[in-house]
Structure formats: structure tokens, C-alpha cells
SEKOLDREN-217650 format. One record per atom (N, C-alpha, C): atom name; residue in three letters; residue number from 1; x, y, z. Coordinates in Angstrom, 2 decimals. Atoms other than C-alpha are relative to their C-alpha. Layout:
N
NODE | a | r | k | x | y | z
NODE | CA | ALA | NUM | X | Y | Z
...
***
This chain:
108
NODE | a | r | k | x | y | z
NODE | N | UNK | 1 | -0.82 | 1.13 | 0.40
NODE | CA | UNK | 1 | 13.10 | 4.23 | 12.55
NODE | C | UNK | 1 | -0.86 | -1.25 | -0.18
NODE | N | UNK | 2 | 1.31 | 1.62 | -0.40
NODE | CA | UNK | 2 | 10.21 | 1.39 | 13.65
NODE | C | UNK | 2 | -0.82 | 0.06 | -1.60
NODE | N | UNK | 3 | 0.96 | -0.34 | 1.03
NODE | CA | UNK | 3 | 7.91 | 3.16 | 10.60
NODE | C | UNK | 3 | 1.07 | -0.65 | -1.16
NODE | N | UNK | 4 | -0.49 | 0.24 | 1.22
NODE | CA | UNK | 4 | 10.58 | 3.19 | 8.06
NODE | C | UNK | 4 | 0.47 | -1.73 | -0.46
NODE | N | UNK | 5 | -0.06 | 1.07 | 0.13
NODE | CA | UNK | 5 | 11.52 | -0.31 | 8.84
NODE | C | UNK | 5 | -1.45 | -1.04 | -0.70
NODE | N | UNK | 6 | 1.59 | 0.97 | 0.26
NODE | CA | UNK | 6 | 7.72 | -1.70 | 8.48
NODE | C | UNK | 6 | 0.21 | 0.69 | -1.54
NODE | N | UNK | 7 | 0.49 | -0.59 | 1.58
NODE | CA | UNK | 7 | 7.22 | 0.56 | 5.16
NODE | C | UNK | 7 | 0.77 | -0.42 | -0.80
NODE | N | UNK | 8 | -0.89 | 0.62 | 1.12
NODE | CA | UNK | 8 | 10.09 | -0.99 | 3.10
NODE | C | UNK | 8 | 0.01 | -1.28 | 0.37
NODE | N | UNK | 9 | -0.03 | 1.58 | 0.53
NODE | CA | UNK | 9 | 9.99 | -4.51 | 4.03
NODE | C | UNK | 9 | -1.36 | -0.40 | 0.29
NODE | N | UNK | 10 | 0.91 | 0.10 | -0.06
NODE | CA | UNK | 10 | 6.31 | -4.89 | 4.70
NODE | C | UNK | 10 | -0.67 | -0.33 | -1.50
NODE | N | UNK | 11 | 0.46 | 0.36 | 1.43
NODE | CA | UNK | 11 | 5.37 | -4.73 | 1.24
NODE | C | UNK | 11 | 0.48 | -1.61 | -0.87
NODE | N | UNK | 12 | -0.58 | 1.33 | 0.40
NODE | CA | UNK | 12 | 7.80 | -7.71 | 0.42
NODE | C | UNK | 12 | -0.76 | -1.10 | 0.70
NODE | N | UNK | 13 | 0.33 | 0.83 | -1.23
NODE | CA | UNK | 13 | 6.48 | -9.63 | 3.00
NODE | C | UNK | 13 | -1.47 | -1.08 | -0.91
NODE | N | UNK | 14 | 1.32 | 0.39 | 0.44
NODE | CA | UNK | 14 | 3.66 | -12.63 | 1.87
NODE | C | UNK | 14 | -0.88 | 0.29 | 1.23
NODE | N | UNK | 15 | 0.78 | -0.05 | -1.37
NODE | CA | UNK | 15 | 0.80 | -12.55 | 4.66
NODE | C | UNK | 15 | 0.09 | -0.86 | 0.96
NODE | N | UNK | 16 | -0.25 | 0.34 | -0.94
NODE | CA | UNK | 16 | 2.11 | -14.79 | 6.32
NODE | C | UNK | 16 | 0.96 | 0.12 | 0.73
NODE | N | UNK | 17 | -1.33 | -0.57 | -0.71
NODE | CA | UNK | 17 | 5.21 | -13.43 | 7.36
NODE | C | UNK | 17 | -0.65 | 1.50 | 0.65
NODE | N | UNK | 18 | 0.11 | -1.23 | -0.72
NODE | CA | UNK | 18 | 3.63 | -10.11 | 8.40
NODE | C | UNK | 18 | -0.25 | -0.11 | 1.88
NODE | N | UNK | 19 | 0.40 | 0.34 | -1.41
NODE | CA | UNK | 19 | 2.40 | -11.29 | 11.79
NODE | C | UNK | 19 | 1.42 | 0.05 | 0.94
NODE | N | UNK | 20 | -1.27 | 0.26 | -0.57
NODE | CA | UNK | 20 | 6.12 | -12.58 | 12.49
NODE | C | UNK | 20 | 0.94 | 1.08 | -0.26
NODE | N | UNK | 21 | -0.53 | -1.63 | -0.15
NODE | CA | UNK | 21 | 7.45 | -9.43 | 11.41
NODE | C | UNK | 21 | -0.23 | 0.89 | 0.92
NODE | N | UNK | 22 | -0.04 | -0.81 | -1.17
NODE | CA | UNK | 22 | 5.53 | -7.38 | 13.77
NODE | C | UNK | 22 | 0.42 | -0.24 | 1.54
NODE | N | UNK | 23 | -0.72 | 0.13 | -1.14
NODE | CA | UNK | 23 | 6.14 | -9.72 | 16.51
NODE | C | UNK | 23 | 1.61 | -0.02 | 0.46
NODE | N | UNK | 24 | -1.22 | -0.75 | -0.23
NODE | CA | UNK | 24 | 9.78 | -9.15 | 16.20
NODE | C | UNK | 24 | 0.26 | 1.00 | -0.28
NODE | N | UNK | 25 | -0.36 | -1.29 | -0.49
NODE | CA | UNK | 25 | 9.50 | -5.84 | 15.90
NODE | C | UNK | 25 | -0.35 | 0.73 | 1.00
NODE | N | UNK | 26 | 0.12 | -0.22 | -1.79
NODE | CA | UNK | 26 | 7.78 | -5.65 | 19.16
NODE | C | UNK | 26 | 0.50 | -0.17 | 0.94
NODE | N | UNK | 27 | -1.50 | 0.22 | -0.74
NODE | CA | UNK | 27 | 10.31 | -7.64 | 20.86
NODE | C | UNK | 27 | 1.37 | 0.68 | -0.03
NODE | N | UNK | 28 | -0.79 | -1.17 | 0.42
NODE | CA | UNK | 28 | 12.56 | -5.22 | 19.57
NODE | C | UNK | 28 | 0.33 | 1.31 | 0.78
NODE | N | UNK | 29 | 0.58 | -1.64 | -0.39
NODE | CA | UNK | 29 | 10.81 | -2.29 | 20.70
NODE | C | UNK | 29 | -1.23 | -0.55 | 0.80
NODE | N | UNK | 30 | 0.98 | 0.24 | -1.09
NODE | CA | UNK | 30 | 8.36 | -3.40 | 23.34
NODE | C | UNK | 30 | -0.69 | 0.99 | 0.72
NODE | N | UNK | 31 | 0.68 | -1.72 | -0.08
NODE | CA | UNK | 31 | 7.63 | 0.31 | 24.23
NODE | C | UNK | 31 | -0.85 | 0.87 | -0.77
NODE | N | UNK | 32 | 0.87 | -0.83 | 0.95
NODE | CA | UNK | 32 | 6.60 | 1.60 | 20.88
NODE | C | UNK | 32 | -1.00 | -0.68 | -0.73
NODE | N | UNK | 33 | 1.53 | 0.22 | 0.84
NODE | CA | UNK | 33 | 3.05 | 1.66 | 19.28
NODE | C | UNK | 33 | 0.44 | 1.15 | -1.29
NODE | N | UNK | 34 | 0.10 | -0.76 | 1.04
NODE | CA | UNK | 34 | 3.57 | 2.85 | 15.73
NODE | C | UNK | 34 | -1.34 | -0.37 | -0.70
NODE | N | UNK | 35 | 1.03 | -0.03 | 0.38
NODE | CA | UNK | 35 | 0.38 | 3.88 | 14.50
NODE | C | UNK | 35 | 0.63 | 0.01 | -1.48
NODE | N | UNK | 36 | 0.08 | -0.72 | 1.21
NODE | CA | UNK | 36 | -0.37 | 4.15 | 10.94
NODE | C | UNK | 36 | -0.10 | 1.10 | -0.71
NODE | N | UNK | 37 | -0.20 | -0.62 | 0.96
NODE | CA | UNK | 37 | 0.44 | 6.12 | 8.05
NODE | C | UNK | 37 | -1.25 | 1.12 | -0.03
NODE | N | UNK | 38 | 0.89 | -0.03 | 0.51
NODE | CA | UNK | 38 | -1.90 | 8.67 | 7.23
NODE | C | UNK | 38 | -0.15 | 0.58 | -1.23
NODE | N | UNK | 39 | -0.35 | -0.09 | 1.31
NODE | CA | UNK | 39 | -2.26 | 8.97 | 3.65
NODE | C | UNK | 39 | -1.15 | 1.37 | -0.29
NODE | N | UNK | 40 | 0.57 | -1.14 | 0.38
NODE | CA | UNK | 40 | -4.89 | 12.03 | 3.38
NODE | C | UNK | 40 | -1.24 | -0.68 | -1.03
NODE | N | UNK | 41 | 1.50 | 0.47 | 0.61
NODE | CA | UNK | 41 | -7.26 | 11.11 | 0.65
NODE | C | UNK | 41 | 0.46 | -1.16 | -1.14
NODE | N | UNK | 42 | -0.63 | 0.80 | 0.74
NODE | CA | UNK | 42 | -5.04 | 8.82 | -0.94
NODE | C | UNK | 42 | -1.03 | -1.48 | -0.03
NODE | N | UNK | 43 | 1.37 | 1.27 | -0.49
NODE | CA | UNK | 43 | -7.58 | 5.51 | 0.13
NODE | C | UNK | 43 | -1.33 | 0.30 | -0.62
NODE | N | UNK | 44 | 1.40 | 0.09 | 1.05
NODE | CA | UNK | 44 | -10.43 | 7.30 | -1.04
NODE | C | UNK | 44 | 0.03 | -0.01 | -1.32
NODE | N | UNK | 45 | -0.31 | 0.14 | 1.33
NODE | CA | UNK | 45 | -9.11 | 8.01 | -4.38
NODE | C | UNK | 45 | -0.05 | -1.65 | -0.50
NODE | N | UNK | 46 | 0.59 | 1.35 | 0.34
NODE | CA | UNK | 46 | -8.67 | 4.41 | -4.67
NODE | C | UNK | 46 | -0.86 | -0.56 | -0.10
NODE | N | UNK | 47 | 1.00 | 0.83 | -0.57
NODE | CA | UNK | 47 | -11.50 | 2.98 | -3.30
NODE | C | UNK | 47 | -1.07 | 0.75 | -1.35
NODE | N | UNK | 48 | 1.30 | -0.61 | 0.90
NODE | CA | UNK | 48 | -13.59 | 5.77 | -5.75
NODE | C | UNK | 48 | 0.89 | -0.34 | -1.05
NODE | N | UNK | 49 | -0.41 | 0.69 | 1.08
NODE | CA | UNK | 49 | -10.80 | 4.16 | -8.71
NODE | C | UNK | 49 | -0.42 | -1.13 | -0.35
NODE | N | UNK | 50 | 0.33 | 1.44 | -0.01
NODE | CA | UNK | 50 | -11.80 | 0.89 | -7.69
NODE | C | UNK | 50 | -1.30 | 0.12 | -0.95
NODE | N | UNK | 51 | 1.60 | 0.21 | 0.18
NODE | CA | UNK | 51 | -15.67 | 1.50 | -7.99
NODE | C | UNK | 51 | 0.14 | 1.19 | -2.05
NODE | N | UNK | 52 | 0.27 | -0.68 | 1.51
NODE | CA | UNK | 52 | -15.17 | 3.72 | -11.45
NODE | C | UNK | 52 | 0.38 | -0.89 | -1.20
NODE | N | UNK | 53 | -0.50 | 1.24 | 0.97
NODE | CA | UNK | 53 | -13.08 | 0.29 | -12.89
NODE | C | UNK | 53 | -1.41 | -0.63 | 0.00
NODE | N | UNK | 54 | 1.15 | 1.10 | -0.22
NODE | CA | UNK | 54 | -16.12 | -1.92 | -11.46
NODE | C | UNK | 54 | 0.35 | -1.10 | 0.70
NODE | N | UNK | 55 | -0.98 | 0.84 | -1.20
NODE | CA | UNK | 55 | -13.97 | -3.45 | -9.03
NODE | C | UNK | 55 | -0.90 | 0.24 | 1.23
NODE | N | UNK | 56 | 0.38 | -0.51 | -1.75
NODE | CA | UNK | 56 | -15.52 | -4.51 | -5.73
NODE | C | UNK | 56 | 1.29 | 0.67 | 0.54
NODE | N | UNK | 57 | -0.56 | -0.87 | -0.76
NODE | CA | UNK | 57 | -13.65 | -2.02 | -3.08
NODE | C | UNK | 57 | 0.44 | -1.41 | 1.16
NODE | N | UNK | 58 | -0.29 | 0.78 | -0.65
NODE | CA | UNK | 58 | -11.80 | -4.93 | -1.41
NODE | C | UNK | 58 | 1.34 | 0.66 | 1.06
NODE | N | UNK | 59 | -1.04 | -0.53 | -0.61
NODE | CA | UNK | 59 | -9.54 | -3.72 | 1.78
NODE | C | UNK | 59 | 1.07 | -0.96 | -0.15
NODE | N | UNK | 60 | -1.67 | 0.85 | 0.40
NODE | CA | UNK | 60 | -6.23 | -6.26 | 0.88
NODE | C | UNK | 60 | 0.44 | 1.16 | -1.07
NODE | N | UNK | 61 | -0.10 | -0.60 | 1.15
NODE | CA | UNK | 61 | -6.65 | -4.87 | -2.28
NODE | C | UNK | 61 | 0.78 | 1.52 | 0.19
NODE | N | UNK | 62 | -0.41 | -1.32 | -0.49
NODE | CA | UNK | 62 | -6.51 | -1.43 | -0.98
NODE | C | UNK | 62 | 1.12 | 0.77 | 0.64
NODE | N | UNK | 63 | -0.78 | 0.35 | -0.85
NODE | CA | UNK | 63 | -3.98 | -2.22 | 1.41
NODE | C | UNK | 63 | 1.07 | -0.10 | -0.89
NODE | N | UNK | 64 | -1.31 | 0.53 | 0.50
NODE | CA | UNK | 64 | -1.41 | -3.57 | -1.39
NODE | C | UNK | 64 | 0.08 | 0.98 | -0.85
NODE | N | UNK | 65 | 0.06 | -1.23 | 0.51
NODE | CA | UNK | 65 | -2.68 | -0.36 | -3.52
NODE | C | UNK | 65 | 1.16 | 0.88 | 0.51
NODE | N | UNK | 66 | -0.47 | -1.32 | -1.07
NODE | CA | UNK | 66 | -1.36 | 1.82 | -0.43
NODE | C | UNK | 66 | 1.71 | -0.26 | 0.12
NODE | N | UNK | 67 | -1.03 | 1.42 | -0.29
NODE | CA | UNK | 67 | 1.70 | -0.89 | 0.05
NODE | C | UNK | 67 | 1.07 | 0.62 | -1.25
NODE | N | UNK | 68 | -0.86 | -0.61 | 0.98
NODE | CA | UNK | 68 | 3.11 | 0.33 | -3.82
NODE | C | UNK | 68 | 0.08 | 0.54 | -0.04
NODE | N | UNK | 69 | -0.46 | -1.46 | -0.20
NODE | CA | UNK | 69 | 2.60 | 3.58 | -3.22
NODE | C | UNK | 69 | 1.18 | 0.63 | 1.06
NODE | N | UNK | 70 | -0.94 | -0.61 | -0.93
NODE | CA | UNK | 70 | 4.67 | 4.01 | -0.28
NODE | C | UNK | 70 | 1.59 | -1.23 | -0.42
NODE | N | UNK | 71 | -1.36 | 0.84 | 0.57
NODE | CA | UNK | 71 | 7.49 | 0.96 | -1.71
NODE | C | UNK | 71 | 0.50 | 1.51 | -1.64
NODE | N | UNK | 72 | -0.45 | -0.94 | 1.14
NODE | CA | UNK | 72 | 7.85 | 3.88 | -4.80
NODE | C | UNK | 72 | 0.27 | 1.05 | 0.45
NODE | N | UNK | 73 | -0.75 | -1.39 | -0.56
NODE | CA | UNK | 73 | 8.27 | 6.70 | -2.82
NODE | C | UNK | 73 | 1.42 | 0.02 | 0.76
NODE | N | UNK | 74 | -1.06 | 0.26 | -0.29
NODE | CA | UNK | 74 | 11.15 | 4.88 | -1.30
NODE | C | UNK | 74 | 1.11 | -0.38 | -0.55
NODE | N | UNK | 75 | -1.12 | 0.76 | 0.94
NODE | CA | UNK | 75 | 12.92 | 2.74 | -4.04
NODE | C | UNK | 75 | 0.11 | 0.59 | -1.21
NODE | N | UNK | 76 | -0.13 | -0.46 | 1.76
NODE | CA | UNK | 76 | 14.20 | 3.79 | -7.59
NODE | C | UNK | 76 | -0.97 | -1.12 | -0.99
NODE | N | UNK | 77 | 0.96 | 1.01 | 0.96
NODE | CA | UNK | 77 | 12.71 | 0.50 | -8.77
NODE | C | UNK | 77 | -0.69 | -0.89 | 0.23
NODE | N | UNK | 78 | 1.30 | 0.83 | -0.57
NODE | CA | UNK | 78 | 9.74 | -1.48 | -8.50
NODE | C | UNK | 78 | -0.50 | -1.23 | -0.96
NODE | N | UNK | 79 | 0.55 | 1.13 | 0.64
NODE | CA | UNK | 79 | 8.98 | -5.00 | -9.50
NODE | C | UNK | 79 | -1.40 | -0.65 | 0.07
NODE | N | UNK | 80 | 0.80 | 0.49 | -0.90
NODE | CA | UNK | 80 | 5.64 | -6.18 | -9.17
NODE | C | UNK | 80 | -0.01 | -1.74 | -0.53
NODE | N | UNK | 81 | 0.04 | 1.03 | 0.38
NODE | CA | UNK | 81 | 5.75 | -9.87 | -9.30
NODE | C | UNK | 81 | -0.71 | -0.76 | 0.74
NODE | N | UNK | 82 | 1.14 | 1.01 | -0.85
NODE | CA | UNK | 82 | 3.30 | -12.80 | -8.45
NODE | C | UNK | 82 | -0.84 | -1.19 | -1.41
NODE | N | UNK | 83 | 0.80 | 1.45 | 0.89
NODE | CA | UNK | 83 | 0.95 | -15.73 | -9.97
NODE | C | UNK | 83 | -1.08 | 1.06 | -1.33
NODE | N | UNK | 84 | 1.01 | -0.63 | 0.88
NODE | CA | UNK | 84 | -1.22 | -14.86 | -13.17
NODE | C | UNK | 84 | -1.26 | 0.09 | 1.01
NODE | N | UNK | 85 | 1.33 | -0.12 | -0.65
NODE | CA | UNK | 85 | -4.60 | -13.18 | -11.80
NODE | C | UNK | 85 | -0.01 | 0.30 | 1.52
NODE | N | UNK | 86 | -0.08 | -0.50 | -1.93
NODE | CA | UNK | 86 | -2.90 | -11.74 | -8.19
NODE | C | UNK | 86 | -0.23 | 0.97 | -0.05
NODE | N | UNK | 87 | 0.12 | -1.70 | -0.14
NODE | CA | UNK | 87 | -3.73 | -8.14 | -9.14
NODE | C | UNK | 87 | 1.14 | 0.92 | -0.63
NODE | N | UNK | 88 | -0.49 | -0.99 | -0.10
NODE | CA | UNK | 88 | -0.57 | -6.78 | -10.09
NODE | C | UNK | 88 | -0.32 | 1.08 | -1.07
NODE | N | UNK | 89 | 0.30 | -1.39 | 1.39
NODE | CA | UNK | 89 | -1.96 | -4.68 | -13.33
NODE | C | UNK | 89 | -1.05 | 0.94 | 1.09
NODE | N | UNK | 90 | 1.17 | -0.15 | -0.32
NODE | CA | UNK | 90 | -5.26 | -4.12 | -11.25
NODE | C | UNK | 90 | 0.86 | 1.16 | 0.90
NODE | N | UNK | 91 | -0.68 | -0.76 | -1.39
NODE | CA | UNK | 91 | -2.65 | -2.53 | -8.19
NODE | C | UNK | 91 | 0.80 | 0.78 | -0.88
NODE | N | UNK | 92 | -0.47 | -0.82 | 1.36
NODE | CA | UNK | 92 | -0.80 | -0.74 | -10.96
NODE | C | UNK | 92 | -0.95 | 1.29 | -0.16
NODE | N | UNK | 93 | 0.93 | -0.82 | 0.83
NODE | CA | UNK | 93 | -3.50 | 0.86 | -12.86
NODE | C | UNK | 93 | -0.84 | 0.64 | 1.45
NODE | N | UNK | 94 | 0.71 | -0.82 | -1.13
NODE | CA | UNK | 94 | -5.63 | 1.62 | -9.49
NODE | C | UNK | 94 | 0.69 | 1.15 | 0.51
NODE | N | UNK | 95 | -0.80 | -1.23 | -0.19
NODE | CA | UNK | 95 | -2.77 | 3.66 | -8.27
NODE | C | UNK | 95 | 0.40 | 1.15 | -0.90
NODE | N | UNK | 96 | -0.13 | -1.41 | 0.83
NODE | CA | UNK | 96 | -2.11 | 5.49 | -11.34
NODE | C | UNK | 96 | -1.40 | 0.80 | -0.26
NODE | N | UNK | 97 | 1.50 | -1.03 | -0.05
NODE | CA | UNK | 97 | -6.05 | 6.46 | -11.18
NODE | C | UNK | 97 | -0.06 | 0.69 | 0.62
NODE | N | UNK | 98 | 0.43 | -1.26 | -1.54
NODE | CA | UNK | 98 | -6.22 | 7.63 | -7.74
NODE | C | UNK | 98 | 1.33 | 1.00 | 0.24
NODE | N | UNK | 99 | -0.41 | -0.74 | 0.02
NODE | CA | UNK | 99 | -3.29 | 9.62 | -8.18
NODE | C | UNK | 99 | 0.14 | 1.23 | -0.75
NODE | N | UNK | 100 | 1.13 | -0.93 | 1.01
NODE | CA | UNK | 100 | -4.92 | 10.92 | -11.61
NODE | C | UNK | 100 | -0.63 | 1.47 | 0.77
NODE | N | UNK | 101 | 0.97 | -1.01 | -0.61
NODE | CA | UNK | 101 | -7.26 | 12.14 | -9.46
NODE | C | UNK | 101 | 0.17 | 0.63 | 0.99
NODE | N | UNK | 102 | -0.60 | -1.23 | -0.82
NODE | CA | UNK | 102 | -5.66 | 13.41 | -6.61
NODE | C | UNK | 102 | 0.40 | 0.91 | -0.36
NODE | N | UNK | 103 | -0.53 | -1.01 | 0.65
NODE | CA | UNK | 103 | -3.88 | 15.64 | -9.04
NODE | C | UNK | 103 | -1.03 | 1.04 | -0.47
NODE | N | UNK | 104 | 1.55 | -0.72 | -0.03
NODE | CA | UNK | 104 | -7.24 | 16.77 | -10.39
NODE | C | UNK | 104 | -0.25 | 1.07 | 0.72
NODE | N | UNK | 105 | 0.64 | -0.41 | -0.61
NODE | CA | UNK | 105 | -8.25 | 17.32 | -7.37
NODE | C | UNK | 105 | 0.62 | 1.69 | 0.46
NODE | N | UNK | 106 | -1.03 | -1.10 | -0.30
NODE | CA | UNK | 106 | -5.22 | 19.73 | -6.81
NODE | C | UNK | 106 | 0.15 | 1.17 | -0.51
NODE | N | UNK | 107 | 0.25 | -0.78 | 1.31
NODE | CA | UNK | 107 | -5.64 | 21.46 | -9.76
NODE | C | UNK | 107 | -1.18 | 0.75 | 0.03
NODE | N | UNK | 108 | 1.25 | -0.42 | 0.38
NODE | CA | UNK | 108 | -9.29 | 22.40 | -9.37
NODE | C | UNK | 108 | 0.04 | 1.18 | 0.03
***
């Protein structure tokens, strides 16, 4: 319940609300430690999308990569919205690489 809560509004969230998010969801739940996700090779795919664009391998970056992937596996529809030059093509297109290539990889 703790996970699914963080994974759908987490992504909405600017960075400065995340902090105050977790601390009320600790007050919440003061017992549970929800670890992270683990995505399998999903991160590296990126990180080796990043470096095949010519993109430094920046962890935010990576992070908001990981962030649309798991907001699409949840919602029918996905907006990405923000200031000219915040990434959203860059977080777009990275994810449809590294899932390119996960598929690939699946395939071999």
C-alpha cells in the first residue's frame, strides 16, 4: 500500500515536496521501511541510452527516466509537462531506448 502510494504521486511531486511527502508517510507508518523498486536492468539500459545519445549519465535524470516508467505502467495517460529545456523529450526518448533495448536484449 506504502509502495503504491509513493509510485503514483511521487512522480508528480516537484523536489521539493518529496522530502514532505516521505515525512508524512512516515508519520503515517512509523514502522515501515519501504525499500526500493527493483527495476532489473532497466537503469542500465538507460544509463547505456544516455551515453549512446551523448548525454552525461546524470542520476535525477535517471531517476525521472525510472519515475515515467513506473507513472505508465500505472496510468492510461501521461502528460509530461514543464519549462522549455527540463528534459521532457530527453526522458521520453531515453525511455523508449532503454526499453528498445531491453527488448533486444530479450530477443537475443
Amino acid at each position: 500500500l506504502i509502495r503504491a502510494m509513493r509510485d503514483s504521486n511521487a512522480p508528480k511531486f516537484v523536489a521539493e515536496d518529496i522530502p514532505l511527502f516521505q515525512a508524512i508517510v512516515s508519520d503515517l507508518f512509523p514502522e515501515s521501511d519501504i525499500p526500493d523498486h527493483a527495476h532489473g536492468g532497466l537503469e542500465d539500459a538507460i544509463c547505456h541510452a544516455l551515453e549512446q545519445a551523448g548525454l552525461q549519465v546524470v542520476p535525477s535524470l535517471v531517476r525521472k527516466v525510472v519515475q515515467l516508467y513506473e507513472t505508465i505502467r500505472v496510468r492510461h495517460g501521461v502528460m509530461l509537462v514543464g519549462p522549455t529545456g527540463g528534459g521532457k523529450t530527453t526522458c521520453f526518448k531515453m525511455l523508449a531506448a532503454a526499453m528498445t533495448e531491453l527488448r533486444a536484449q530479450r530477443f537475443e
